[in-house]
Short mmCIF file of the C-alpha atoms (twelve columns), coordinates in Angstrom:
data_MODEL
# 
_entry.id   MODEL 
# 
loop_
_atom_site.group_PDB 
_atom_site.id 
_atom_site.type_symbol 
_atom_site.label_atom_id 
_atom_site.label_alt_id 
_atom_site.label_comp_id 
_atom_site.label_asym_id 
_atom_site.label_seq_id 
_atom_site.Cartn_x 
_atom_site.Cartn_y 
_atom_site.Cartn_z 
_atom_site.pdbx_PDB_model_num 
ATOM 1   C CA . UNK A 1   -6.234  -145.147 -79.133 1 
ATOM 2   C CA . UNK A 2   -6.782  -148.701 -80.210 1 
ATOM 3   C CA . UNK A 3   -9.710  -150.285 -81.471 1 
ATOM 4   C CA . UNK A 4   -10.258 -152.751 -78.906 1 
ATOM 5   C CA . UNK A 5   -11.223 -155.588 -80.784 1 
ATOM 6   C CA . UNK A 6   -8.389  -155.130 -82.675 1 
ATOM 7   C CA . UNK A 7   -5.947  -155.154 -80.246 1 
ATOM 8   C CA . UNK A 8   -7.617  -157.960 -78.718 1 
ATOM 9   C CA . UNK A 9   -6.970  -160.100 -81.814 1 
ATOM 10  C CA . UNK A 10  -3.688  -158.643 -81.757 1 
ATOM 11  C CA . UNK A 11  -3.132  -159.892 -78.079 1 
ATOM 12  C CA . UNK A 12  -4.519  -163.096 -78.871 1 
ATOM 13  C CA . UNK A 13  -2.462  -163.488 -82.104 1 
ATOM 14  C CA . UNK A 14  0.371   -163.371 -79.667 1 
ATOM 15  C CA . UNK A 15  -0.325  -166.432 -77.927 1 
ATOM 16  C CA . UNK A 16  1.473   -169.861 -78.847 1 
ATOM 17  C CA . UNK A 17  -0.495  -171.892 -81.746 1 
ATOM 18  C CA . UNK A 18  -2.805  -169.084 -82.281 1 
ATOM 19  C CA . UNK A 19  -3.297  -167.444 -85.596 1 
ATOM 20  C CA . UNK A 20  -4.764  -164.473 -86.878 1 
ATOM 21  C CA . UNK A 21  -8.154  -166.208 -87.963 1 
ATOM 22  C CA . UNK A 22  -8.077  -168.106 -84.401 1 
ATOM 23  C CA . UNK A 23  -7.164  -164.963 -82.901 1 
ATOM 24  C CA . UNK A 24  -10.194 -163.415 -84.370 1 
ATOM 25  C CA . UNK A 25  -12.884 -166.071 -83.157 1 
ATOM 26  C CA . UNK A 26  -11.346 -166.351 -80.248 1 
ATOM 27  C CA . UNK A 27  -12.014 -162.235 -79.513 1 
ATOM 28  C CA . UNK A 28  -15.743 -162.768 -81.517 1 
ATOM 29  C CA . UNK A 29  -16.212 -165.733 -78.755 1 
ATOM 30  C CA . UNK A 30  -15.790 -163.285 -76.270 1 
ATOM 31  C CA . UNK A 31  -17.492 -160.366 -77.243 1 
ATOM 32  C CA . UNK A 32  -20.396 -162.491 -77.806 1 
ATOM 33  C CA . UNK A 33  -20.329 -164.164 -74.273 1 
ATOM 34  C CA . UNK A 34  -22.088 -162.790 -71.312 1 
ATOM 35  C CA . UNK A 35  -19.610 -160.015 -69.618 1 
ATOM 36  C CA . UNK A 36  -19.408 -162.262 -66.877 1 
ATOM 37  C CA . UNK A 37  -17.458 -164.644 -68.789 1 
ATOM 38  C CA . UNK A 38  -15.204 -161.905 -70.331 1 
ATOM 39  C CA . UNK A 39  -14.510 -160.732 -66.388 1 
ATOM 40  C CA . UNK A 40  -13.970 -164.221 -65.108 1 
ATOM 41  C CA . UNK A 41  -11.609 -164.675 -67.799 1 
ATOM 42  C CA . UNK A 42  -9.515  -161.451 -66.850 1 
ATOM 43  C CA . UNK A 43  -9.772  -162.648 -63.537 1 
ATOM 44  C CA . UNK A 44  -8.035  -166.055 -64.116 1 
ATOM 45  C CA . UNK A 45  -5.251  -164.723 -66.182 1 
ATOM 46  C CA . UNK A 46  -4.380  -161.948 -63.389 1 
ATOM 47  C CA . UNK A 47  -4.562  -164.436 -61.120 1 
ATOM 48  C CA . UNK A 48  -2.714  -166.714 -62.659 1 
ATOM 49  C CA . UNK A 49  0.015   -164.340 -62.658 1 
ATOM 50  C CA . UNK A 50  -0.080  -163.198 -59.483 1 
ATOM 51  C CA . UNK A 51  -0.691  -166.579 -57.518 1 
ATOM 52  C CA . UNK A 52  1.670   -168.928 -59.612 1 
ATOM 53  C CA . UNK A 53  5.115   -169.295 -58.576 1 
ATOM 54  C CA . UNK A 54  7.823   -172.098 -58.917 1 
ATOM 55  C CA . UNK A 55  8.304   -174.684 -56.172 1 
ATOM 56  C CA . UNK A 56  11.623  -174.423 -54.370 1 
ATOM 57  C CA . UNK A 57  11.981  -178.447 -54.154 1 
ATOM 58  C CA . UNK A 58  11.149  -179.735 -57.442 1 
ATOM 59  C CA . UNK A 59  10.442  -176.084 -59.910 1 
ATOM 60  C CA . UNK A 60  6.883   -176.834 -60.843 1 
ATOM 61  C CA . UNK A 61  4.189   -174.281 -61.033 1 
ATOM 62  C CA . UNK A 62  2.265   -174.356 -57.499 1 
ATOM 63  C CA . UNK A 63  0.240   -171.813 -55.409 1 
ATOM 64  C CA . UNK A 64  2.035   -173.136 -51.882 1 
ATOM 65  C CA . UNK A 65  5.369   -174.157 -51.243 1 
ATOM 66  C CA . UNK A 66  6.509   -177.092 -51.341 1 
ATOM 67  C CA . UNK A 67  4.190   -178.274 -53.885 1 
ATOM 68  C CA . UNK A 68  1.128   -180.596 -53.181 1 
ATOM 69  C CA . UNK A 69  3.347   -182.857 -54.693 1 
ATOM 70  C CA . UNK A 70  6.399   -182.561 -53.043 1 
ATOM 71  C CA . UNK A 71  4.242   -182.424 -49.553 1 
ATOM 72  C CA . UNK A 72  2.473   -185.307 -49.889 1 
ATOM 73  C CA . UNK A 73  4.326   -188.710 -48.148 1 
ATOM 74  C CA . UNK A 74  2.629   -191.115 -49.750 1 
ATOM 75  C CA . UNK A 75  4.732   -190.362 -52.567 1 
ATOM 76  C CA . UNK A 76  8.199   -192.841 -52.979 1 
ATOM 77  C CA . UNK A 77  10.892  -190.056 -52.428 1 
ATOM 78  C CA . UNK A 78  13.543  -192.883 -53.664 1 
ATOM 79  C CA . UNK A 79  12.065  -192.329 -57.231 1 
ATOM 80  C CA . UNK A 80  12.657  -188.512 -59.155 1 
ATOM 81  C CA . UNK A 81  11.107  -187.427 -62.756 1 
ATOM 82  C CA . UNK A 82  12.806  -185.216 -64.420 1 
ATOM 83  C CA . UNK A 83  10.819  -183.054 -66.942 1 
ATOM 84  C CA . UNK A 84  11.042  -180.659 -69.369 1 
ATOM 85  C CA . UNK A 85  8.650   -178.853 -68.253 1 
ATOM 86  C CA . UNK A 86  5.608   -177.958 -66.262 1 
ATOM 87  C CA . UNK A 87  3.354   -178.865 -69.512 1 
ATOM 88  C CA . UNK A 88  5.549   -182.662 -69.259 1 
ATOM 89  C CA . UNK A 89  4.864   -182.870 -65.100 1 
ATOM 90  C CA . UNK A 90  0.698   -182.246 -65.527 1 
ATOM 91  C CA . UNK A 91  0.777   -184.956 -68.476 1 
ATOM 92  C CA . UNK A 92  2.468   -187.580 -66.684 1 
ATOM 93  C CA . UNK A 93  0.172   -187.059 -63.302 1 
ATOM 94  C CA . UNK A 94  -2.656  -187.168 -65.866 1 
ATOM 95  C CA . UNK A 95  -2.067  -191.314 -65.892 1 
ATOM 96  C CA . UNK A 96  -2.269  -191.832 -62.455 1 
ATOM 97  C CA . UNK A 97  0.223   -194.111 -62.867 1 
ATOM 98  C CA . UNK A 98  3.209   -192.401 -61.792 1 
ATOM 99  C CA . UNK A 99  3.398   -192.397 -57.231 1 
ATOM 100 C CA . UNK A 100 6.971   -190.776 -56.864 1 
ATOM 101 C CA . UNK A 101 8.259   -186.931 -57.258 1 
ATOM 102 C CA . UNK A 102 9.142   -184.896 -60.155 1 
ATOM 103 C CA . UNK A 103 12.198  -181.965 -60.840 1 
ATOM 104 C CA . UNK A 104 11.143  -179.796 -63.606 1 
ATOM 105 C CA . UNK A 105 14.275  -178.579 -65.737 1 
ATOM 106 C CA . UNK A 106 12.030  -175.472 -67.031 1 
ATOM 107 C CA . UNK A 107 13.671  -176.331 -70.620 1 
ATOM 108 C CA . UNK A 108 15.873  -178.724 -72.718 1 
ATOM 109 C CA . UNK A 109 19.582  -178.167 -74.154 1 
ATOM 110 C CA . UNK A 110 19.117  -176.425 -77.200 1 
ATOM 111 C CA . UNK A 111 22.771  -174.734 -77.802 1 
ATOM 112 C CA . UNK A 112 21.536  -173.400 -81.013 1 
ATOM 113 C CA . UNK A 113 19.001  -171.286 -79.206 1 
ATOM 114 C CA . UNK A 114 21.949  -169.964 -76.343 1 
ATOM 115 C CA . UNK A 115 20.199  -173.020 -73.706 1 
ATOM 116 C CA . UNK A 116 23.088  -174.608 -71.839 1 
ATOM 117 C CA . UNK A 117 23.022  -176.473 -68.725 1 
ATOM 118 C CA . UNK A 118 23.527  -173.123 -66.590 1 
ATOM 119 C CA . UNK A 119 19.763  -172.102 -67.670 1 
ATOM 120 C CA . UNK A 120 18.167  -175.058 -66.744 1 
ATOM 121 C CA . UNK A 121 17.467  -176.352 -62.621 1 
ATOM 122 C CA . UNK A 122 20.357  -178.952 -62.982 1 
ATOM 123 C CA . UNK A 123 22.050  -177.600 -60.209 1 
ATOM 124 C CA . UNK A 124 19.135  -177.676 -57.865 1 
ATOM 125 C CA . UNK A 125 18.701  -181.307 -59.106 1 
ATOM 126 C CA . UNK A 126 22.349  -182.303 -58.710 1 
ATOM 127 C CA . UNK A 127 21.461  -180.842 -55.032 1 
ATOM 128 C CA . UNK A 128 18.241  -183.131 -54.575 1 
ATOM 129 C CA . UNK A 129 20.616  -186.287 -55.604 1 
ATOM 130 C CA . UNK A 130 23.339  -185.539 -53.161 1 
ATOM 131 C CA . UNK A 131 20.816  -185.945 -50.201 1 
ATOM 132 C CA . UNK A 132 20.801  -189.194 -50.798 1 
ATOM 133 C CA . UNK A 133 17.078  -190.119 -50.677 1 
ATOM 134 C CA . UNK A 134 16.886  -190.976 -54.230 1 
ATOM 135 C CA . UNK A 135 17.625  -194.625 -55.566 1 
ATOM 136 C CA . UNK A 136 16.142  -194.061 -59.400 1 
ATOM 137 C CA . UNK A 137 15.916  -190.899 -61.708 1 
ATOM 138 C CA . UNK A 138 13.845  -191.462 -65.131 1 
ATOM 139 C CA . UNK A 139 14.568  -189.184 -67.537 1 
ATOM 140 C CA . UNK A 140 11.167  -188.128 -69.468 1 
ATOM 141 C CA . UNK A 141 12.084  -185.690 -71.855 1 
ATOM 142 C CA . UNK A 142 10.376  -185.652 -75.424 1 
ATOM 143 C CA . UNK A 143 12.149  -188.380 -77.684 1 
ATOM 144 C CA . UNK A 144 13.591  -185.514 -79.964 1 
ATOM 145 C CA . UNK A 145 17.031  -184.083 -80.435 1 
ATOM 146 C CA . UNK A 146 16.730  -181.677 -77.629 1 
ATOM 147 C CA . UNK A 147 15.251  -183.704 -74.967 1 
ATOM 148 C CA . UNK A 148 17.661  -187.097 -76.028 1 
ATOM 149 C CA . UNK A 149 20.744  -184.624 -75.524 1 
ATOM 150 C CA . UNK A 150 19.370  -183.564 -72.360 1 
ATOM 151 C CA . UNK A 151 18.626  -186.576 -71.296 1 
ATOM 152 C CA . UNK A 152 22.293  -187.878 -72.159 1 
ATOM 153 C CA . UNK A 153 23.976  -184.998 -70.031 1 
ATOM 154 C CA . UNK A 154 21.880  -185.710 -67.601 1 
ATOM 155 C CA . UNK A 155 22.824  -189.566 -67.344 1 
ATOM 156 C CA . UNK A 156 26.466  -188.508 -67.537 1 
ATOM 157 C CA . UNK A 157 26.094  -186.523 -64.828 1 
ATOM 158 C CA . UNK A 158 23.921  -188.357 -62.383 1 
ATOM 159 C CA . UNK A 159 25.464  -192.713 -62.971 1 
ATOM 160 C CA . UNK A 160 28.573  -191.283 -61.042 1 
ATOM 161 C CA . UNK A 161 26.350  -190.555 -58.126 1 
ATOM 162 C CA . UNK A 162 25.179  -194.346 -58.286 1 
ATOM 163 C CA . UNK A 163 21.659  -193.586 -58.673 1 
ATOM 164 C CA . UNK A 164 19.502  -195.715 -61.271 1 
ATOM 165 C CA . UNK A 165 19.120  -193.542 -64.302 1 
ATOM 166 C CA . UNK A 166 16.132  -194.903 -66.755 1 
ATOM 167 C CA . UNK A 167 14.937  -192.869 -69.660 1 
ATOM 168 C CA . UNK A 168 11.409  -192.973 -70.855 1 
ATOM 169 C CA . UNK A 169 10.187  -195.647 -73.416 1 
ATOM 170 C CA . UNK A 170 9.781   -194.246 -77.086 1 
ATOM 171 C CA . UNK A 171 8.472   -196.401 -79.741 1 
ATOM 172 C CA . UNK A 172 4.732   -196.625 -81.843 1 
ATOM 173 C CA . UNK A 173 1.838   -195.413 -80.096 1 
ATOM 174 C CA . UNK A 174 -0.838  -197.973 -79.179 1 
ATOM 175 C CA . UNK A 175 -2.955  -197.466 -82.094 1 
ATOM 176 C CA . UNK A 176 -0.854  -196.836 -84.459 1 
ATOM 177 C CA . UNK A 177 0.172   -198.368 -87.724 1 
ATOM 178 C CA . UNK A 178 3.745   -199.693 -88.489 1 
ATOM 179 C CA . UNK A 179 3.419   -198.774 -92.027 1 
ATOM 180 C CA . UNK A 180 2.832   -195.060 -91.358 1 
ATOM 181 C CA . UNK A 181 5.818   -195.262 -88.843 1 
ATOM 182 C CA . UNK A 182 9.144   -193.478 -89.736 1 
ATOM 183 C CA . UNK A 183 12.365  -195.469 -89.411 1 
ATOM 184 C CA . UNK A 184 13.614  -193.942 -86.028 1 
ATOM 185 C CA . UNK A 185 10.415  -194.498 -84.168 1 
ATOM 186 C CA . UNK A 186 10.072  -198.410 -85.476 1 
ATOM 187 C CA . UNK A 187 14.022  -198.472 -84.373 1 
ATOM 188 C CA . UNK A 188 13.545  -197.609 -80.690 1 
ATOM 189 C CA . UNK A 189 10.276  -199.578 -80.873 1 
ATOM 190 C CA . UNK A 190 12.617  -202.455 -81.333 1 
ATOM 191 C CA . UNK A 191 15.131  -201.313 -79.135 1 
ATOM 192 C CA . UNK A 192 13.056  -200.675 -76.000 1 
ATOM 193 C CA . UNK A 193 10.530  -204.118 -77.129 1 
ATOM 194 C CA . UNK A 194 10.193  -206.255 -73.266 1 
ATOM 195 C CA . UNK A 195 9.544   -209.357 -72.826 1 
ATOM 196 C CA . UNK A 196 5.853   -210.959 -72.391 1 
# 
């Protein structure tokens, strides 16, 4: 049998972003804690598992279905997300500033790691488009190589419909320094600059 601790660490180790030193404090953290807080913590990762499942409208992690999201009619149904992922959806509700609905792709085009269009919810989304309700899709995957290609497809797919297809601004952060800035970021800084 296993030393517990050690396959703790081990477990730990496992997760994304977490080394074998961070794995280790991490397990200390716990063992140290009250065993109430070493329970709880069980508890929310079973549930977590158990509870969680994907939305059948729009593919984001929810506990009900539809979504509280996809439920909720004070959002504008004319205007559609699309995301990367689950991680991408909770950021951009984190603003506040976004009032319409999201489709989650679960993933970007990445044919170097076997990800074509068939294993991401563009089919679904095609789906959503054809029902006619939507007027505007922005595009918000990451401003890499992945999520730009994605987001390309994407377009290609969707202008046909004639829906409005925007893509996410992608430039210098606010607080950052143009000296420190590489070349492609200052580029689509300029690129995407608006009027004031």
């Amino acid at each position: 049998m296993a030393d517990p601790l050690a396959a703790l660490i081990q477990q730990l180790a496992r997760l994304p972003g977490v080394g074998e030193k961070t794995a280790a404090r991490l397990a200390f953290h716990i063992l140290r804690a009250p065993p109430s807080y070493a329970e709880e913590l069980a508890r929310a990762i079973l549930e977590l598992r158990q509870r969680l499942r994907q939305c059948s409208v729009c593919f984001q992690l929810t506990e009900t279905d539809p979504c509280s999201i996809c439920a909720d009619d004070r959002r504008d149904g004319a205007l559609l997300c699309v995301v990367a992922s689950p991680q991408d959806l909770m950021a951009i509700e984190r603003t506040g500033a976004f009032r319409g609905r999201y489709h989650v792709l679960h993933g970007v085009l990445s044919p170097l790691d076997g990800i074509g269009p068939d294993e991401l919810r563009i089919q679904p989304l095609l789906g959503r488009l054809g029902a006619g309700e939507v007027r505007e899709v922005i595009l918000a995957t990451s401003p890499n190589v992945e999520g730009d290609a994605t987001a390309l497809y994407l377009a290609r797919l969707i202008k046909p419909l004639g829906i409005r297809v925007s893509r996410i601004a992608s430039g210098v952060p606010i607080g950052g320094e143009l000296e420190y800035a590489d070349g492609v970021t200052l580029n689509r800084a300029l690129e995407g600059r608006r009027e004031i």
